[in-house]
C-alpha positions as CSV (number, residue, x, y, z in Angstrom):
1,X,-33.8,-48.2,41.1
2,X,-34.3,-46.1,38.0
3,X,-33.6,-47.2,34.6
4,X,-30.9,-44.3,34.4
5,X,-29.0,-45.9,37.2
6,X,-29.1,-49.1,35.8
7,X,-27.5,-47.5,32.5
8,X,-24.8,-45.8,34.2
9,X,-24.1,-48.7,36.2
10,X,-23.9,-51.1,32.6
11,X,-20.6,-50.0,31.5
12,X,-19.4,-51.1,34.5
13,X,-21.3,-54.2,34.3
14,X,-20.0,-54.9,30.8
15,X,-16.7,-54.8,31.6
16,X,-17.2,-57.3,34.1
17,X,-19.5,-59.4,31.6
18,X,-17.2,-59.4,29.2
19,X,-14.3,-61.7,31.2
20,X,-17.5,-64.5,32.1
21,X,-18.9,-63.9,28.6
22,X,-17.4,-66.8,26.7
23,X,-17.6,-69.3,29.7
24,X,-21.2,-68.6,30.7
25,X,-22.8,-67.9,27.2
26,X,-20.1,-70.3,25.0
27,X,-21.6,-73.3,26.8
28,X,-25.3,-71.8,26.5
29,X,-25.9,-70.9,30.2
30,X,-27.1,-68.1,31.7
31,X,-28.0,-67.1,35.1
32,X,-30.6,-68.7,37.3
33,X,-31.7,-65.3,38.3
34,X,-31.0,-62.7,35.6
35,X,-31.4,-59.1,36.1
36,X,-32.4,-56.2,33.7
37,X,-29.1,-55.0,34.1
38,X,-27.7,-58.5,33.3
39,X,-29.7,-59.0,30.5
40,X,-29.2,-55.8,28.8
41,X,-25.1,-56.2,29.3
42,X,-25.5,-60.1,27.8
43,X,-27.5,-58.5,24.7
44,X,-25.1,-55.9,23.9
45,X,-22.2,-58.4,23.7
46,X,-24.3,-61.0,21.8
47,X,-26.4,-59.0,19.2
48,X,-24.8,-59.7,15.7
49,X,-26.0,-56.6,14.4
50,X,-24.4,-54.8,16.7
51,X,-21.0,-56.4,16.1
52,X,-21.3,-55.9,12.1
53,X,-22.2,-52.2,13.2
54,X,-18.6,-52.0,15.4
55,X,-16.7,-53.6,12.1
56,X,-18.2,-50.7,10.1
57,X,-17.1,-47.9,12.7
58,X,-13.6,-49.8,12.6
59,X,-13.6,-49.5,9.1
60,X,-14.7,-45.8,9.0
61,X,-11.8,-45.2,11.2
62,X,-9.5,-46.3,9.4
63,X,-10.7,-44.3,6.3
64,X,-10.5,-41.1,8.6
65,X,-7.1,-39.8,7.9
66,X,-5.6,-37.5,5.8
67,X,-4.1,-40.0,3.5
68,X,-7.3,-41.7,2.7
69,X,-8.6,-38.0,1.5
70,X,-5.3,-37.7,-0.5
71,X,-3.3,-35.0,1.0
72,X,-0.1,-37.5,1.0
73,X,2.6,-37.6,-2.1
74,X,2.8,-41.4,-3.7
75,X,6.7,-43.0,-3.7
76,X,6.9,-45.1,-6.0
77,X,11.0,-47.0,-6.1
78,X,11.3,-49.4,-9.5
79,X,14.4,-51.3,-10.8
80,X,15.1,-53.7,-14.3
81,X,17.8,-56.0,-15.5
82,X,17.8,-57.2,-18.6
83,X,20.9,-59.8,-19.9
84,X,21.4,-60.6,-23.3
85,X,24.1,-62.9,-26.1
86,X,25.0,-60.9,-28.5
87,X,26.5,-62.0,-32.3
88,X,27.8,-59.2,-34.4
89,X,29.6,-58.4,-37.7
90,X,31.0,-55.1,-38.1
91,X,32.5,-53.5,-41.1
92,X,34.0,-50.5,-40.4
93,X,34.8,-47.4,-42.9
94,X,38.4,-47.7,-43.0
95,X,37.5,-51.6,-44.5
96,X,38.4,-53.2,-40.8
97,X,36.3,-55.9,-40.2
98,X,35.9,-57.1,-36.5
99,X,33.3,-60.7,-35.5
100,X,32.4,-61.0,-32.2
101,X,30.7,-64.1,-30.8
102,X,28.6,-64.7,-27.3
103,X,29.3,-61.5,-26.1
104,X,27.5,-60.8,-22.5
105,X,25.8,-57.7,-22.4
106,X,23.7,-56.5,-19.6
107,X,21.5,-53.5,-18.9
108,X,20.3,-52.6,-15.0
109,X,18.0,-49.1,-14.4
110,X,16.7,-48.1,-11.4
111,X,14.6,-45.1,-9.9
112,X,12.8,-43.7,-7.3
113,X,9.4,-41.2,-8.2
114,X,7.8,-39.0,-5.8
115,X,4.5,-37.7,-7.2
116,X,2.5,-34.7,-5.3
117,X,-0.9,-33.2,-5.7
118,X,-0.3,-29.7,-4.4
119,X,-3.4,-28.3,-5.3
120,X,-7.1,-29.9,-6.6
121,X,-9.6,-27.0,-6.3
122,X,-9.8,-27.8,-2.3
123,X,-11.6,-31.2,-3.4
124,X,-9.2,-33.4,-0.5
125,X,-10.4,-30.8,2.2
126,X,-14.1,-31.3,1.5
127,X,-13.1,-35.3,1.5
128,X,-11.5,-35.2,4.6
129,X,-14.1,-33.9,6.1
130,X,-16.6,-36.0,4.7
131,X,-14.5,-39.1,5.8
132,X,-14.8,-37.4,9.5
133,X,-18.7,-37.1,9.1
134,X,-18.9,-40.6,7.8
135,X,-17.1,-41.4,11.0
136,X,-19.5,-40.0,13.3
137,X,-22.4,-41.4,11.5
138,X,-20.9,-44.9,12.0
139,X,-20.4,-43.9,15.6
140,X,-24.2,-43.1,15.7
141,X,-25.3,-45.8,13.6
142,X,-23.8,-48.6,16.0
143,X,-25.6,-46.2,19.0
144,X,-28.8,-46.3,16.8
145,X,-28.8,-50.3,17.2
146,X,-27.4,-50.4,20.4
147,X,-30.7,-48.0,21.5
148,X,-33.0,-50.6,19.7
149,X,-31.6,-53.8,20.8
150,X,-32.1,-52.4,24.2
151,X,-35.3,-51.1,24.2
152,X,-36.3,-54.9,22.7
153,X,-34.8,-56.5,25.7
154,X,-36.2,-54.1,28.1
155,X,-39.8,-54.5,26.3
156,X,-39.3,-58.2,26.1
157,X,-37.8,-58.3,30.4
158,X,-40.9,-56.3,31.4
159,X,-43.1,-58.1,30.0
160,X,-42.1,-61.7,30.9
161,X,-41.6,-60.0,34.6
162,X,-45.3,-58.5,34.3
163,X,-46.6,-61.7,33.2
164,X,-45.0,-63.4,36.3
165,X,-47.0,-61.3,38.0
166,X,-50.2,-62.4,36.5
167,X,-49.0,-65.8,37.1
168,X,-49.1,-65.4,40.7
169,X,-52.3,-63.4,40.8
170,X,-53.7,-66.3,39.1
171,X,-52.1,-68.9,41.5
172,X,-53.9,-67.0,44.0
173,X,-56.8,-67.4,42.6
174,X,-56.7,-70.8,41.9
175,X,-56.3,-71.5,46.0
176,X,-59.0,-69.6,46.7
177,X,-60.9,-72.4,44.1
178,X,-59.4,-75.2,45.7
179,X,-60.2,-74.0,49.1
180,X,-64.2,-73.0,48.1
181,X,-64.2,-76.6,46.4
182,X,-62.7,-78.6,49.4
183,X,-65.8,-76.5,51.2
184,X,-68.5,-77.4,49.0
185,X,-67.4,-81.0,49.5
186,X,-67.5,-81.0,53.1
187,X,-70.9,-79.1,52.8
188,X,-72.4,-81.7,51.1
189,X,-70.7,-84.3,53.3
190,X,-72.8,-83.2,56.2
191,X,-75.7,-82.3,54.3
192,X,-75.3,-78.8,54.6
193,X,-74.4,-78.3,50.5
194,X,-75.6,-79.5,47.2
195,X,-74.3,-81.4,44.9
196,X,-75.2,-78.6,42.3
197,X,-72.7,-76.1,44.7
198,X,-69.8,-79.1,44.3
199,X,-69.9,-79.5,40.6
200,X,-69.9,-75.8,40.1
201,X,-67.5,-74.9,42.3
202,X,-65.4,-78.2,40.2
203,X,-66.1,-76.1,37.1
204,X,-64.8,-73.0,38.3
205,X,-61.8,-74.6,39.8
206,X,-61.0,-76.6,36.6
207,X,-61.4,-73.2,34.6
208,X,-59.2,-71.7,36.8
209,X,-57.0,-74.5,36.7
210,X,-56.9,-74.1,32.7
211,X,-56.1,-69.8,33.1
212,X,-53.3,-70.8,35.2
213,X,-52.1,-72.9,33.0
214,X,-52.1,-71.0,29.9
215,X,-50.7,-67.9,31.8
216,X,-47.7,-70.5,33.3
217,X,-47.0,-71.8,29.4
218,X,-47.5,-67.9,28.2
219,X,-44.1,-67.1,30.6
220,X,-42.1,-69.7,28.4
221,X,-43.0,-68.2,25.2
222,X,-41.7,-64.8,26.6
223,X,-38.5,-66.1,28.2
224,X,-38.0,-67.5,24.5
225,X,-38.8,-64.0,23.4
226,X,-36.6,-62.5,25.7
227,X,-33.5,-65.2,24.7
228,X,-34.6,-64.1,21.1
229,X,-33.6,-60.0,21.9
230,X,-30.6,-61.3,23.9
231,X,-29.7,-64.0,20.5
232,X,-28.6,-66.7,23.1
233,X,-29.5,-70.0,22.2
234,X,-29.8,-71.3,26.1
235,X,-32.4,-72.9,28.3
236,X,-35.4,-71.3,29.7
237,X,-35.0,-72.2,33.1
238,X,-34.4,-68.5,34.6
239,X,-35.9,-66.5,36.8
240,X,-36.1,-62.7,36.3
241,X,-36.8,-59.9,39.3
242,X,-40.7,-59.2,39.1
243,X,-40.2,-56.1,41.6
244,X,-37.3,-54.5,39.7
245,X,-37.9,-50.6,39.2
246,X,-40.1,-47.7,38.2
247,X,-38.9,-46.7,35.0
248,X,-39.0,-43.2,35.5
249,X,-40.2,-39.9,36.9
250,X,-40.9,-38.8,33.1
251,X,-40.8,-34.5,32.4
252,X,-42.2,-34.0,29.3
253,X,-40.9,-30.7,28.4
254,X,-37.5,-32.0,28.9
255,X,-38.2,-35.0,26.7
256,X,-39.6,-32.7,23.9
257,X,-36.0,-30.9,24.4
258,X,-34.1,-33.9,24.3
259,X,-35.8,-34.9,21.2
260,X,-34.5,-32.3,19.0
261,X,-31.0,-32.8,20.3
262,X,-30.2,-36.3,21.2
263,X,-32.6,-38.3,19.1
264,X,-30.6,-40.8,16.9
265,X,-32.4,-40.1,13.7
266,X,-32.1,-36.8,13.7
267,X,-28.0,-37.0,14.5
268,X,-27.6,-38.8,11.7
269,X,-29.9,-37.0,9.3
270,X,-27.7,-33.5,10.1
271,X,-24.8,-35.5,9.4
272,X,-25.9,-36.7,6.3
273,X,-26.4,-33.0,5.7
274,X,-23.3,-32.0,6.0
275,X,-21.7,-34.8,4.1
276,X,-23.8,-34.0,1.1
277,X,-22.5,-30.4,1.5
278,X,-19.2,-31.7,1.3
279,X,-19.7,-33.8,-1.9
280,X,-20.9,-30.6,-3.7
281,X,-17.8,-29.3,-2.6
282,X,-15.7,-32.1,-4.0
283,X,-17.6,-32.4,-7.0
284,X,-16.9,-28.4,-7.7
285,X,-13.2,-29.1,-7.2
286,X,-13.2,-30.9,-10.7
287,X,-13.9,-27.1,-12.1
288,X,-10.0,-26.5,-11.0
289,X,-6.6,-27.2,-12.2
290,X,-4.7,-30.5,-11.0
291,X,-1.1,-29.3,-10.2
292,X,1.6,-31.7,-9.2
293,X,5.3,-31.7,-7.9
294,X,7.3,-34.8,-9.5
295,X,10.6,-35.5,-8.1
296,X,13.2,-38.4,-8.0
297,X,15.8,-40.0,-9.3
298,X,17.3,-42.3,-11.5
299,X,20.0,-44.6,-12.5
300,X,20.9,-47.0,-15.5
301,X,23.9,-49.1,-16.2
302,X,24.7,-50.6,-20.0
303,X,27.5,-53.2,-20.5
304,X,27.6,-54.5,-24.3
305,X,31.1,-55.8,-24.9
306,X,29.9,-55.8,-28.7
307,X,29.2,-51.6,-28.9
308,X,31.6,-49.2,-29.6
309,X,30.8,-47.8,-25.8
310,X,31.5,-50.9,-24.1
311,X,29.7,-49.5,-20.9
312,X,27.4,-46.7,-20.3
313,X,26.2,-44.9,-16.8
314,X,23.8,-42.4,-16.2
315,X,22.6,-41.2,-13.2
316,X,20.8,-38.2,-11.2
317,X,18.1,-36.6,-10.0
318,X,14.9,-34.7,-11.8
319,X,12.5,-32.2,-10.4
320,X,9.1,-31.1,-12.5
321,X,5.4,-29.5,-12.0
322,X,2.9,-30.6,-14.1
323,X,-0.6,-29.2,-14.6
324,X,-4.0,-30.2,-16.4
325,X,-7.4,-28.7,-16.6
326,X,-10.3,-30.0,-17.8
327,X,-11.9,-27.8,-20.8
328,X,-14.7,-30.3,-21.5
329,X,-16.1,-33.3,-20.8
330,X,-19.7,-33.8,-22.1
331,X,-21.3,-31.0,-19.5
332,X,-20.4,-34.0,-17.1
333,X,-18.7,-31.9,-13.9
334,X,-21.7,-29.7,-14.2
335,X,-24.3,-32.1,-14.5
336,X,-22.7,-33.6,-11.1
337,X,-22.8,-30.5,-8.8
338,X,-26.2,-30.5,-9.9
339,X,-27.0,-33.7,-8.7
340,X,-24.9,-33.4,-5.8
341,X,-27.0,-29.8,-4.4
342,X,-30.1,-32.0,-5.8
343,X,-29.3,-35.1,-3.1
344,X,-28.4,-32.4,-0.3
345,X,-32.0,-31.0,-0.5
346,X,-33.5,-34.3,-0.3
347,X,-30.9,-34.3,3.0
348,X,-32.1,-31.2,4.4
349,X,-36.1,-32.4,3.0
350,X,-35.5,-35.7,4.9
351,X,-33.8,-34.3,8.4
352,X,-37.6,-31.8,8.2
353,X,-39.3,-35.1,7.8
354,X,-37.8,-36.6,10.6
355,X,-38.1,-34.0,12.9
356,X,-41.8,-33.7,12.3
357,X,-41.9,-37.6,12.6
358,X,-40.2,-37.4,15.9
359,X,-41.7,-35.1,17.5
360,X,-45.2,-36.1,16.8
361,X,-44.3,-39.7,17.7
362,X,-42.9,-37.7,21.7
363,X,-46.3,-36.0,21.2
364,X,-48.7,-39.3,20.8
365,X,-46.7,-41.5,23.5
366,X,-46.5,-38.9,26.3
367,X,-50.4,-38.1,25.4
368,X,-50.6,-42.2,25.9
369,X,-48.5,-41.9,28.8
370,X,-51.0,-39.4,30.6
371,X,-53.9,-41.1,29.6
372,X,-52.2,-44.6,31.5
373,X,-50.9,-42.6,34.5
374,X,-54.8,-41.5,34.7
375,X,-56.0,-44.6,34.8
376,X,-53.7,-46.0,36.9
377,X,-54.9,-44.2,40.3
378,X,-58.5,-45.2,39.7
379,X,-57.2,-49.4,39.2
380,X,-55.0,-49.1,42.1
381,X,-58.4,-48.2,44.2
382,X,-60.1,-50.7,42.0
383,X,-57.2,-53.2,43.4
384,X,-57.9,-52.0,47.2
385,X,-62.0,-52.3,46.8
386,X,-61.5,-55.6,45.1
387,X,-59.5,-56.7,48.1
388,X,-60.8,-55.9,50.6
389,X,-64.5,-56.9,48.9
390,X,-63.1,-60.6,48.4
391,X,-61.9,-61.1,51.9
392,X,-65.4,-60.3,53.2
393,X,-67.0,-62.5,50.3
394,X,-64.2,-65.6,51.0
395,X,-65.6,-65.2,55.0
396,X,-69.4,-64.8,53.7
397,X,-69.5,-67.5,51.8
398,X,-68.0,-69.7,54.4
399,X,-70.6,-68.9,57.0
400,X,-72.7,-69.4,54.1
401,X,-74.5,-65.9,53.3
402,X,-74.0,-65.6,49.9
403,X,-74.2,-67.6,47.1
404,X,-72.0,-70.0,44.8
405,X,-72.9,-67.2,41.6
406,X,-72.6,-64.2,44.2
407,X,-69.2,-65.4,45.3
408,X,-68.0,-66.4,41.8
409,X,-68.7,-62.8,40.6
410,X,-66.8,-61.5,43.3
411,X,-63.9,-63.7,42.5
412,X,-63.9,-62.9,38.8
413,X,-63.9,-59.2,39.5
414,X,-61.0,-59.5,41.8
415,X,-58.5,-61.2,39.0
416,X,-59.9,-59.3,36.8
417,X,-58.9,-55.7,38.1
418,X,-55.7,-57.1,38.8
419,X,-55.3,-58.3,34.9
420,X,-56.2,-55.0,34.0
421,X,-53.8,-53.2,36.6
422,X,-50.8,-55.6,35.6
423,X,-51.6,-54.7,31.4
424,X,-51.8,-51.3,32.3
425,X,-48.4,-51.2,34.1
426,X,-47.1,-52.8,30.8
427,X,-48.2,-50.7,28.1
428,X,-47.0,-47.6,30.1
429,X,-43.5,-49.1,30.9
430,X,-43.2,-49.8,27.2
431,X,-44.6,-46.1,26.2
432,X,-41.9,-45.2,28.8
433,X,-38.9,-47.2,26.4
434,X,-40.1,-45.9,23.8
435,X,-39.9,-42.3,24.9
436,X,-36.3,-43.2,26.4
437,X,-35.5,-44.6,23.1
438,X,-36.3,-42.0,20.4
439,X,-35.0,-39.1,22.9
440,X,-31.4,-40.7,23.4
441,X,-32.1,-41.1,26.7
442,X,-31.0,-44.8,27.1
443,X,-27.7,-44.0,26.1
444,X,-25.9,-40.8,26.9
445,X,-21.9,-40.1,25.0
């Protein structure tokens, strides 16, 4: 299976993650055979960064409107009571006198203001878009991590599944010790061996004994590795599949296409572009007037027993435009638009930068790539000879033509052809997740 097919097939897989997710991973358990597939769904779920990188599309969202950018009029509705006691002594002109004592008096006003920017030098249009850019970059920043986090995991499953291989090619080697030392024993027993030919076949058993051991603790450093990419704290006692898939069937020049088009970085960095566009844009709206349509209404109610107009309403609506323009402010508007075209240079200087970046990065892992897939053909004849040359040795040296150091060379040829065929099959799988990585090929919108 190909690694696309096992990405088309993971939304599908997450869905169905999802509903064991808490039960499995909540009590620190995970499969006792985990797939790529498996493991790739469990680190998307589990990464942290990834879930902080969700929260800040959310929140991107939400700013994404039209009332965010300020397009919307603001309703504001008040209302005030005030109650008072009131004392007075009034002397009138016609020589009346009148006291009054604890009079009540009360006061109540109310209203309801509608405020509306109708026009701001086309500032709000330049925001709104910049709030719709922003939301695409946070769209592509959360895909950015997603792509990483899985490249790690896919890094850190090939290897631990690679190194299982080595594991058993060592294990097989380690037989094929025990076996020659069992027959250097019974050699000796009937006087047909030395006791030189025992203890050196001991030794090499014993050293072989000590590779397999250190490749056997090696695998639990890379299942911790691999726990590490998938941030699950859980045991170690998993298998993975060791015969799980050729990554894939690369074509360069399509990866050298896909590199200008779908590579993460360079998304982002033509966003960024056009959100610095728009800030100059909104930064040249301050050069305009601010017009705005107030409206509303209002009412107020006065009782004063102790006033000549014992109680007083007013009431009704009001209607105005209002406009301002800024004449000067310290050179401050100019100075920045200036800095705003300054910062979307450095935009456009950066997205250059990254382009060059990228594509010599495609350039220096497919020339890697080749140079593996070249060597490749000659260790998988290497892996035949070798073989085939220690079957004949292993029956040789039981009939007894060739010797303990003759045999010994032979066997240390063998493991290590396959050593280098297994290291060689890892750095080009990880060449290969890198080249799916920075071309957006390990996720596709």
């Amino acid at each position: 299976m190909t690694l696309q097919k096992l990405i088309r097939n993971l939304l599908l897989l997450l869905v169905v993650f999802a509903i064991n997710h808490d039960t499995a991973i909540g009590q620190n358990q995970l499969p006792a055979f985990i797939t790529l597939q498996e493991a790739l769904a469990i680190g998307l779920e589990s990464n942290f960064l990834i879930k902080i990188a969700s929260n800040e599309e959310k929140i991107a969202a939400n700013n994404n409107n039209r009332g965010a950018a300020g397009f919307y009029p603001t309703i504001i509705v008040g209302a005030d009571q005030n109650n008072t006691v009131s004392n007075a002594d009034l002397v009138f002109g016609t020589g009346d006198e009148l006291s009054v004592r604890g009079a009540f008096a009360t006061s109540f006003a109310a209203n309801v203001g509608i405020s509306w920017q109708v026009f701001d030098g086309f500032a709000r249009s330049a925001t709104l878009r910049r709030f719709g850019n922003e939301y695409q970059l946070a769209g592509h920043f959360k895909r950015a991590e997603m792509e990483m986090v899985m490249s790690n995991i896919i890094k850190a499953y090939i290897s631990l599944a690679l190194q299982e291989k080595l594991v058993a090619f060592t294990r097989e080697n380690l037989e094929i010790s025990h076996a020659r030392r069992n027959l250097a024993i019974q050699r000796e027993a009937i006087g047909a061996g030395s006791g030189s030919s025992v203890l050196q076949s001991r030794l090499d058993f014993n050293n072989d004994s000590l590779n397999y051991y250190t490749q056997n603790a090696q695998i639990n450093v890379l299942k911790h590795q691999l726990l590490n990419q998938l941030q699950v704290n859980a045991p170690i006692n998993f298998e993975v599949d060791t015969g799980f898939f050729e990554l894939l069937n690369l074509d360069y020049d399509r990866l050298r296409n896909d590199v200008i088009d779908q590579n993460r970085e360079l998304i982002i960095s033509r966003l960024e572009i056009l959100n610095a566009q728009e800030t100059v844009k909104e930064q040249k709206g301050q050069l305009y007037p601010d017009v705005f349509i107030n409206s509303g209404a209002n009412y107020n109610l006065g009782i004063n027993p102790a006033n000549f107009v014992t109680q007083n309403i007013n009431y009704g609506p009001f209607i105005g435009v209002s406009a301002n323009y800024m004449l000067y402010d310290g050179n401050n508007i100019k100075r920045n638009i200036q800095n705003a075209k300054l910062l979307a240079e450095n935009s456009r200087i950066a997205y250059e930068q990254a382009l060059t970046s990228s594509a010599i990065e495609l350039n220096t892992l497919i020339a890697q790539h080749e140079a593996l897939k070249g060597v490749e053909s000659i260790l998988q004849q290497n892996i035949e000879i070798s073989k085939e040359n220690l079957e004949i040795a292993i029956e040789q040296y039981r009939l007894g033509a060739i010797t303990d150091v003759e045999f010994r060379e032979i066997q240390i040829k063998t493991i290590q052809t396959n050593f280098e065929m297994v290291q060689n099959e890892l750095e080009k799988k990880l060449l290969e997740a890198d080249m799916l990585r920075i071309t957006g090929n390990l996720i596709t919108d």
